[in-house]
N, C-alpha and C positions, 0 to 999 in steps of 0.2 A: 469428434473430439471437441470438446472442451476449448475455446479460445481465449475467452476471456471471464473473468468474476466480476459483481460488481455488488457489493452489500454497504447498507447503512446501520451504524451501531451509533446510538448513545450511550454515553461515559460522563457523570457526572454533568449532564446539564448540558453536553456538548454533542451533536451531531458531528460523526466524522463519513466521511464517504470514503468507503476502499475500491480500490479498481487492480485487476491484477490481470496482465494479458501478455501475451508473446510477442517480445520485442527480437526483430530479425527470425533469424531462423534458431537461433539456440541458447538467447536472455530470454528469460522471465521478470517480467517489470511490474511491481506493488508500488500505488501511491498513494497516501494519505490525502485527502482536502478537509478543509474545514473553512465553512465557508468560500468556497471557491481555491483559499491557499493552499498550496503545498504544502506539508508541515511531518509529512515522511515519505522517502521513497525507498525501496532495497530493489537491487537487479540483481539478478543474481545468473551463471552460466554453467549447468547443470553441466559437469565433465562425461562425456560419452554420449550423450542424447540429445538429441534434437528433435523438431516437430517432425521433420523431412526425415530422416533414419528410425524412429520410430514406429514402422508399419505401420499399423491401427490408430498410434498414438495415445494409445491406454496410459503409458507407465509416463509419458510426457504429462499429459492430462494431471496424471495424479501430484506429479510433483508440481504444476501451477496449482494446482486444488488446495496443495499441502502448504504450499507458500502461503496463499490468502488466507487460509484459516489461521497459520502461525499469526499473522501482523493484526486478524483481530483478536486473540488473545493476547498477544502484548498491549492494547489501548483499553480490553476489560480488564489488565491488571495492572494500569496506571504507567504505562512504562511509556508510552507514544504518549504526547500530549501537546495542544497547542501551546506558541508560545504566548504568554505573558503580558497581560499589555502592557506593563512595565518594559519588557525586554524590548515589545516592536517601538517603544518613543524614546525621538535621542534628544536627548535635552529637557527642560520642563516644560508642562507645560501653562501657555497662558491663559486665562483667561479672559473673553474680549472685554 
């Protein structure tokens, strides 16, 4: 089985790195980086299944598989996005 994903997509100009792996025994953990940041995560705790009660771990497998592919089609259709450098400066800025 299947533990973890890890794919790089660009989107408009931007490299985002997805990472999707099995947190504990029964979250499924997706995170966005960009440039190293954080800029999305989803955990998600699949009701009835876990890595451990899944025998083989086939149907566990498919729904991490399912998840990472979900969150990179959300960034190839603009919905995940870094933010802004606008957004990351608080205040203006100076000039030296």
């Amino acid at each position: 089985m299947a533990s973890c994903f890890n794919t790089e997509v660009e989107f408009e100009g931007t490299l985002f790195h997805i990472q999707t792996e099995v947190r504990k025994e029964a979250d499924i953990e997706t995170v966005v980086y960009v440039k190293g940041a954080i800029v999305h995560s989803l955990r998600t705790s699949p009701c009835g299944i876990s890595a451990a009660q899944d025998g083989d771990g086939e149907q566990f497998a498919q729904l991490l598989e399912n998840q990472h592919r979900h969150v990179i089609v959300q960034i190839r259709a603009g919905e995940i996005r870094p933010p802004s450098v606008a957004a990351t400066v608080s205040g203006p800025v100076e000039e030296p």
